[in-house]
N, C-alpha and C positions, 0 to 999 in steps of 0.2 A: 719336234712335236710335243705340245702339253700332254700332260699325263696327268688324271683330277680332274678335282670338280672342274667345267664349265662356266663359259656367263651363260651361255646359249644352249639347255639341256634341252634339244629336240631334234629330230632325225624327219629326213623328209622321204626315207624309204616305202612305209610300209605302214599301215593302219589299219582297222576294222570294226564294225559293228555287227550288228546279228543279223544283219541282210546281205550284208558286204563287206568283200575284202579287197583292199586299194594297194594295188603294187607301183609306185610311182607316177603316181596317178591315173591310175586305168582299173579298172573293173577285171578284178586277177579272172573271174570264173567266164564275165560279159566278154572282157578284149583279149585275154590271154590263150589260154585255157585253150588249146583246140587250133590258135590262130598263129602263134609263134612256135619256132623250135627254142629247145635247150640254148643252143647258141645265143639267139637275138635276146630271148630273155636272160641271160647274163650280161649283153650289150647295155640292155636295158638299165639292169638292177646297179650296174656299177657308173654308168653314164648319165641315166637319168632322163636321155634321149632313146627312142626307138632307133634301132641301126637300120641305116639302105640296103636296098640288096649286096651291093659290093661291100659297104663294112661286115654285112654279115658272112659274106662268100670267103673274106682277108680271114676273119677271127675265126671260121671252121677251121678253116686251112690250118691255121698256127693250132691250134687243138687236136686234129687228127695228127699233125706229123710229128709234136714231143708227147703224144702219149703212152708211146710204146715203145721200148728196144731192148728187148731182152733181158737178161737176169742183171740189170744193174745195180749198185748197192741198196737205191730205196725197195725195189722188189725181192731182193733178198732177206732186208728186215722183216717185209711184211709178210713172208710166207713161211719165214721161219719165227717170227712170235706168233702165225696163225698155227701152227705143227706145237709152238708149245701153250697156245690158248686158244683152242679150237670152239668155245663157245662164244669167242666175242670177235667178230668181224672187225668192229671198229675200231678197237684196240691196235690189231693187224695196220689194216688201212692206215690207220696215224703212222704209228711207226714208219712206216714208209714216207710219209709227206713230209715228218721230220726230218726226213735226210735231203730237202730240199733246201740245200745249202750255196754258198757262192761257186762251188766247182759243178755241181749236179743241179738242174734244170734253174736253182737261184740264179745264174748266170745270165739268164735274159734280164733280167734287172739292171745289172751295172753294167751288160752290153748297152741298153737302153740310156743309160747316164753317159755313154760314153758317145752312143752317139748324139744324143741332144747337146756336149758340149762342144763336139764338132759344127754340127749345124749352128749353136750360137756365137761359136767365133767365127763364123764365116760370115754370118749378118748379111748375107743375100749374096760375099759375093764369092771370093777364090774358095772351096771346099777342099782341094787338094794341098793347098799354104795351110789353111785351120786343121787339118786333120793330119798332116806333117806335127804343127807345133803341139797339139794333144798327145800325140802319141808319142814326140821325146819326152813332154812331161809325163808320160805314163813310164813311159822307159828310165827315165829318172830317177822318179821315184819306186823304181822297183815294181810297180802295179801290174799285175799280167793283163795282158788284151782280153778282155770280158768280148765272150761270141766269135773268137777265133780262133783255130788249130782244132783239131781231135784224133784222137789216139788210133781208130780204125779208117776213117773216112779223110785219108791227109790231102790227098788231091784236089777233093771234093766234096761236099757233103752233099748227097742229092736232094735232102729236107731243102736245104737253104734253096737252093737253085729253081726247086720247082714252088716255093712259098714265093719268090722273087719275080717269078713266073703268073703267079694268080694275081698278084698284085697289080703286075702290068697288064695283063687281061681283064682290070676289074676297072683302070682309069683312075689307081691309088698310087702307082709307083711316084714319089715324090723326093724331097731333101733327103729323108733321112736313109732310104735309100741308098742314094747318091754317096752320101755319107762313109754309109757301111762300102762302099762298093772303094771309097778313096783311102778308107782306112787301112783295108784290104792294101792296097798299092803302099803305102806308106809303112805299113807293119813288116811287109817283105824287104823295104829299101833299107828301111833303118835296123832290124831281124836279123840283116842278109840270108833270110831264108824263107819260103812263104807256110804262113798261117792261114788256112782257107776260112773264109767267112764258115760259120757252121750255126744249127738250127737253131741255136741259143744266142744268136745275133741276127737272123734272118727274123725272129720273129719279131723284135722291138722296133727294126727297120721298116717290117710292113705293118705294124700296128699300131706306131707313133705315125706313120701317114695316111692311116685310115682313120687317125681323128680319136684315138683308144688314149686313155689316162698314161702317162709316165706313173701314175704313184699305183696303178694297176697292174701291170704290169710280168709281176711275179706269182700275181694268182691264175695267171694262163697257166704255164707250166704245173701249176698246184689244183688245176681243175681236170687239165687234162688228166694228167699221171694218176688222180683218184679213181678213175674211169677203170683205167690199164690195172690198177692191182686190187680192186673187186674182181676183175677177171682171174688174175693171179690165186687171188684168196681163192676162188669156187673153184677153177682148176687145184686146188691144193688138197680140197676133200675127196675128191678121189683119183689124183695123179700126184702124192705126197712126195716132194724133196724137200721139204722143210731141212727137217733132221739129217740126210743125205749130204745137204750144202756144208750145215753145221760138222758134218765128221769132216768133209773133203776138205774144210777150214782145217781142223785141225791138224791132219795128217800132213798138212801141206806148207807147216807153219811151226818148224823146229823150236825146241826149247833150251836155250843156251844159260840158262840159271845154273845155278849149285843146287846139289842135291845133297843128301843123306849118303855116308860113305857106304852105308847096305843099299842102298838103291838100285836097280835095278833094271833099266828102259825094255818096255814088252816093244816087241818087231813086230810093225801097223801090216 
């Protein structure tokens, strides 16, 4: 990707005048406004196309099911920089989406590359031969399986299963799908143990076959999860672990340095 000037400095998002505001071409107050959800209009702003009902039914679905699960690292940041900066929400909030990395919800991303490389070495036809030789080259080179295995959910992840579910109820289950589903088979064979498909592969699986950008991709998980810890933040002004988290960190997290021969260690 260039980074700099431009030939071409012009964006075909968004525009206005003093009577109107044009959101990819539509009349934001005339067509928008009133007439779409949250959802279709992110379909929209990042597509450029109005989504059908079943792409809009695929891209809830993957929104509702990664934007919640309990106190995991991005939620912890955010509710513990909102306990030590309680006037700025957004601050909070960032923090959190910063930890949107390749192991925590970044993972639909290179799930998504992973399985687009599946599907394009199958080129219409063996999916289960392409998605064999993918995945010794990932095992090869060391690469871990992006959108497989999870630490509570090892069975099953029931995100994946019932996102895989909407899909085919919607008349979008397609390749990549397919895909995720041979990788699955292929990652237990060569493994010798199984990684269950989970929601950070289940969602690139049904929103590369609903027609959704690969280079968009990881702003699902970064749109959802913002939802999930504005909630986090308001729950924090008056049901506060911020700080709570921050001691249970410490006390749980010995210090094996040198000390000062007077030193001393206080009993937590």
């Amino acid at each position: 990707m260039k980074i700099g000037k431009q030939k071409d400095p012009s964006s075909s998002i968004a525009t206005a005048n003093s009577e109107m505001i044009v959101v990819r071409g539509f009349d934001l107050c005339k067509d928008l406004i009133g007439s779409v959800s949250l959802t279709e209009h992110f379909w929209l702003l990042v597509t450029g196309q109005r989504a059908t009902t079943a792409q809009g039914r695929v891209l809830d679905a993957c929104l509702v099911a990664i934007s919640e699960h309990g106190l995991v690292p991005s939620v912890q940041a955010a509710r513990m920089t909102f306990a030590a900066g309680p006037e700025a929400m957004q601050g909070a909030v960032a923090a959190g989406i910063l930890g949107c990395g390749s192991v925590i919800l970044g993972s639909a991303e290179n799930s998504g590359r992973y399985l687009a490389k599946i599907k394009e070495r199958a080129n219409g036809g063996d999916l289960a031969a392409a998605a064999m030789a993918v995945t010794q080259e990932y095992r090869a080179q060391k690469i871990p399986y992006p959108g497989y295995g999870h630490p509570l959910h090892k069975d099953a992840d029931p995100r994946a299963a019932r996102l895989l579910a909407v899909a085919q109820e919607q008349g979008l289950s397609g390749a990549h799908v397919a895909a995720a589903r041979a990788a699955e088979r292929a990652i237990a064979e060569i493994a010798g143990k199984s990684l269950v498909l989970n929601v950070s592969g289940a969602i690139p699986a049904v929103l590369l076959d609903a027609g959704f950008p690969q280079a968009g991709l990881k702003g699902v998980p970064i749109l959802a999860r913002a939802a999930s810890l504005v909630a986090h933040v308001v729950e924090e002004q008056w049901r506060s672990i911020g700080f709570l988290m921050s001691e249970a960190g410490e006390k749980s997290i010995a210090y094996d340095g040198t000390t000062p021969d007077d030193f001393r260690a206080e009993a937590h």
